[in-house]
FIFIKE-840606 format. One record per residue (C-alpha): x, z negated, y. Coordinates in pm, whole numbers, plus 50000, padded with zeros to 5 digits. Example, Ala and Ser with C-alpha at 12.3 -4.5 7.8 and 13.67 -1.06 7.14 Angstrom:
BEGIN
512304922049550/513674928649894/
END
This chain:
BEGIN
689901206416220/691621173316246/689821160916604/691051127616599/694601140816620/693461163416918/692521130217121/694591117317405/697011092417359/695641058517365/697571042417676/696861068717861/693051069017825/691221051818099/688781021417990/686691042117789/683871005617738/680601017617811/678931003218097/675911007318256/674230994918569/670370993018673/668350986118964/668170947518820/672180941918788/672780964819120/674590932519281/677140933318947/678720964819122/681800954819332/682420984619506/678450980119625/679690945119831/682490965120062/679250987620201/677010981420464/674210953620401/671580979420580/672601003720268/672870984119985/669270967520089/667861005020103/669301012619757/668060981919600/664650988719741/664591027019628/665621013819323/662150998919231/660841029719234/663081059719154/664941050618841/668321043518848/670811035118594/674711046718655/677491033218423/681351026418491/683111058618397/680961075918729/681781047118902/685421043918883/686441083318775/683801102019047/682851087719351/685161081819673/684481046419791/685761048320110/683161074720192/680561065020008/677991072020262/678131112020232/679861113319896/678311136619642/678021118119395/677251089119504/674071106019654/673271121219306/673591085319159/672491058519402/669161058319554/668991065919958/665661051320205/664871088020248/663891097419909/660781080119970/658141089020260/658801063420510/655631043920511/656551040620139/659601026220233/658181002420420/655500990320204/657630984119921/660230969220146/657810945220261/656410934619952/659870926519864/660630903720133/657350882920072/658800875319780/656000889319597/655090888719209/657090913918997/653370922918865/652280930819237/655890951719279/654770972418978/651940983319061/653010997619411/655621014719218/653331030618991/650961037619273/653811056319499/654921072019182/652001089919116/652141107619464/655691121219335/654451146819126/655981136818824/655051165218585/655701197318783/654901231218652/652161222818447/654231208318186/652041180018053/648871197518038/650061236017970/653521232617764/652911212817460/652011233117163/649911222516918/649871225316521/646561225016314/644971220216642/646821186316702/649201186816968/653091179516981/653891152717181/657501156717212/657671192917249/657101220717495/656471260217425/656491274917791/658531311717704/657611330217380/660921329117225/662251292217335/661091257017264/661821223717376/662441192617194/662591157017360/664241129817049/662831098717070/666461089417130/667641105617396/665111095717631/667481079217842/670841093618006/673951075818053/673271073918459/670801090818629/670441117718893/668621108819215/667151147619233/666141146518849/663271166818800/662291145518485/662351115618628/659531101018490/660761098618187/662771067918281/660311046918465/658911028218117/655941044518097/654931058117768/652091079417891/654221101018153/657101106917840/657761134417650/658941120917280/658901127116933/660901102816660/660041122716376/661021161216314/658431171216021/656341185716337/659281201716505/660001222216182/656471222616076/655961247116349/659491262616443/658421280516023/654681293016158/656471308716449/658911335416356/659281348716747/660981316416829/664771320916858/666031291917000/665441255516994/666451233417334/667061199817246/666631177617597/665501145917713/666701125817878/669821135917721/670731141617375/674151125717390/673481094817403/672851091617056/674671082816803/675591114916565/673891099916250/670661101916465/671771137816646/672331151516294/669201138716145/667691159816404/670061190116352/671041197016012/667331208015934/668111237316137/670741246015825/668031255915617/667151295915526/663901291415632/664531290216006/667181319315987/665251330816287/666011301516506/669341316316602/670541293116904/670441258816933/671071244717273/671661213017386/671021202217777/673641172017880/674861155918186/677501134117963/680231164318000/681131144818357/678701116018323/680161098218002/682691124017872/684311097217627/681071109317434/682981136217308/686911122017309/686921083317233/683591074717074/683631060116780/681941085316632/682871113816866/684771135316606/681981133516403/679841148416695/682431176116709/682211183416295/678321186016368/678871212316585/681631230916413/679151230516099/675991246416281/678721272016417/680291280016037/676791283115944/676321307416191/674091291416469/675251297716831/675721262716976/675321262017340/676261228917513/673901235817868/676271210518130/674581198718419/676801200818714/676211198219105/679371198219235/683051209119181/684051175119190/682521162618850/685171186318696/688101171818773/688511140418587/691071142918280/688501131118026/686081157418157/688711184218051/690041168917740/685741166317621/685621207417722/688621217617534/687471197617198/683791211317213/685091243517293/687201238516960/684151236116768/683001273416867/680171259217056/680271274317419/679741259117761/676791271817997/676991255418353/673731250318567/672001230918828/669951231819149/671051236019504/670701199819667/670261197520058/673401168220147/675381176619799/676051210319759/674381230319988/677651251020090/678361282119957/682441271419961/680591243419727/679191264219453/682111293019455/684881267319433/682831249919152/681921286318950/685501294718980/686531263518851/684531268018538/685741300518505/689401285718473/688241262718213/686391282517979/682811276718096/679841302718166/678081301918529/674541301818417/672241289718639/671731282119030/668031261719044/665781254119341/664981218819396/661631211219166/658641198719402/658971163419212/660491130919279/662811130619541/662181163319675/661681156120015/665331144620064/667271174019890/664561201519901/665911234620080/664551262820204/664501289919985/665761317920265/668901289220309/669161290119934/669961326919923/671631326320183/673971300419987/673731319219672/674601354619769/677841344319968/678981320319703/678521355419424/680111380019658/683211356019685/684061352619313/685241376419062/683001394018815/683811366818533/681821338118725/678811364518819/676941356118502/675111332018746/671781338818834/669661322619169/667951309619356/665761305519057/662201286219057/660781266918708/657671270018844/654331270418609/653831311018577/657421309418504/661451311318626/661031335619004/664191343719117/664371352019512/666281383319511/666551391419889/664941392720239/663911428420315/662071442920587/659091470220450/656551489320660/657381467120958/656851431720750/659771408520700/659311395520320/661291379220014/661521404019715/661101379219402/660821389119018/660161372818690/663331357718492/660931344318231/657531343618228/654411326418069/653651356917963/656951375817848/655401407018013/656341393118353/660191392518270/661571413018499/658791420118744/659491423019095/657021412419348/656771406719718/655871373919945/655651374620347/659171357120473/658521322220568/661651306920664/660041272220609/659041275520260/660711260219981/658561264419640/656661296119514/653201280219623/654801277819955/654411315519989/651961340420042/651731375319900/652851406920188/651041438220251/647411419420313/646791415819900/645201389419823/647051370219526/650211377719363/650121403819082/650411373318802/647811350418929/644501359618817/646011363018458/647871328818508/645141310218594/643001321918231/646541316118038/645761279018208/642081272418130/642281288017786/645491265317710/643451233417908/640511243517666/642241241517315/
END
């Protein structure tokens, strides 16, 4: 297909010049001077923690201005005082104000950083496989028949997400990233392991490379011997973040012959978006990018968790999976907030979040009920909360297994005791008096044999 004739005319294309903004050219933004100096003072001290980097396309094309204050996406861009504890707040604010060496400022942020959480679910110590007993650095093998790839190159996004869950990533520390620059180990071990099936390539995001780099990492995946990796999938924010990735690029037709070839060679592309809110949707570039990857063959799979302040609002989520009906995308998944990073200020509780979920599905049509939620990536593995029963005389959540550590999980129902304050699976406790969950013995050996080698 000719792409660059499918492009939108050039006058009518809004400054597509890449942009981008971080927490030490925050005072560059203009619209940032017409807000209050109590706000802009909280988000520049936030900032020196919680990473932030937006760029120009979110700032002009997605967030309302005048209403900055409670607009969604401002909130999942720009750092608020309440995604820190408040006496970490305070510390770092005052440590600011003395004027106090960058060196000093650093080191607090580390320190507070380290309280975050900032490899949930096990990840660093239980995910990455290993081959010829030496492990793989920038990869992860939680679910038998998936793994996870973090390029070297993508381990930045074009803005990030105040709730990201891999926020550590960003903070310039090489020991708390997931990266690999090479492939040889990638393929090495994608050929050893025949019940792997598909191949998640994340980050950071993958879009913000260049394609020459993307398809350096991609056109291996051509050859016979890893017939058995049938889908390649490819997680992204830049569908609303930095949509010009995939319309007026330089080398965004090239991006959309990459994925037209994997699909002619009979791969099934899945682009995963990363979307919070109906709103991200509605910007003409975001459109134009769907219809041209859609083009390729590739399909669209929408996910993302339910934020306290951004979309926690069933009219939120039904409006949005109807929306992405309309255009041609697939309701995947509706996440829990991950106990990491800024938890504390988005976290819900997961009774709330079903609440949310099962009045948003019972409002749309059958098309948009692909979605499945609330849904946990905890470390045994993705628990859905399925519903709030009442057994025997006890009031409890009934859960089960969408994936599991072990694949012998998927698809097992269990049951905790309701706790309308919880908000995490180690927040609950099994019902019926047993003692531990019907996974967790077996959990914790998975865990000490993987910690032992």
């Amino acid at each position: 297909m000719n792409y660059a004739a499918t492009a939108r005319r050039p006058e009518l294309v809004p400054s597509s010049k890449f942009k981008v903004y971080n927490e030490k050219n925050l005072d560059q933004i203009d619209y940032l001077h017409n807000l209050p100096d109590e706000l802009r003072h909280e988000i520049n001290v936030v900032a020196k923690v919680l990473p932030f980097r937006v760029n120009q396309h979110v700032i002009d094309q997605l967030i309302d201005w005048d209403n900055a204050a409670t607009d969604p996406i401002f909130l999942l861009t720009f750092p608020q005082r309440d995604m820190l504890e408040p006496t970490a707040f305070k510390r770092m604010e005052k440590l600011l104000a003395a004027a106090a060496d960058p060196k000093a400022v650093h080191a607090l942020a580390v320190k507070i950083r380290a309280g975050l959480n900032p490899h949930p679910a096990g990840q660093m110590e239980l995910n990455v496989p290993r081959l010829d007993q030496e492990p793989l650095r920038g990869m992860q093998h939680k679910y038998h028949e998936t793994v996870l790839f973090f390029p070297s190159q993508g381990q930045v996004c074009h803005s990030y997400c105040t709730f990201c869950f891999r926020w550590a990533q960003f903070v310039g520390d090489k020991s708390m990233r997931f990266s690999a620059s090479e492939t040889d180990g990638l393929y090495a071990y994608l050929k050893r392991h025949k019940e792997v099936t598909d191949l998640l390539v994340t980050g950071g995001d993958p879009m913000v490379m260049k394609t020459r780099h993307l398809s350096s990492y991609l056109e291996p995946l051509l050859d016979h011997s890893l017939h058995h990796v049938q889908t390649l999938r490819i997680g992204s924010k830049a569908l609303t973040y930095w949509p010009h990735r995939f319309v007026t690029d330089d080398d965004a037709d090239d991006l959309l012959r990459l994925l037209e070839r994997l699909v002619k060679a009979g791969k099934h592309v899945a682009f995963m978006a990363h979307l919070n809110h109906w709103r991200e949707l509605e910007s003409y570039m975001t459109r134009r990018a769907i219809q041209r990857i859609r083009s390729t063959g590739a399909e669209i799979r929408c996910q993302g968790p339910l934020l306290d302040k951004i979309n926690n609002d069933p009219l939120v989520w039904s409006r949005m999976w109807r929306e992405q009906v309309r255009l041609g995308l697939i309701p995947y998944y509706m996440f829990v907030e991950r106990d990491t990073g800024a938890r504390r200020y988005f976290e819900v509780p997961l009774a709330r979040a079903l609440e949310v979920y099962q009045q948003a599905y019972r409002s749309v049509s059958g098309l948009a009920r692909t979605v499945r939620g609330p849904s946990m990536s905890a470390s045994p593995g993705k628990v859905q909360v399925q519903g709030v029963m009442e057994i025997n005389n006890e009031k409890v959540f009934l859960l089960r297994f969408l994936q599991g550590r072990n694949e012998n999980w998927t698809q097992q129902p269990f049951f905790a005791r309701f706790d309308e304050h919880a908000t995490w699976l180690d927040d609950l406790e099994p019902a019926f008096g047993a003692e531990q969950f019907f996974f967790e013995e077996e959990h914790q050996q998975l865990s000490r044999q993987r910690l032992a080698g």
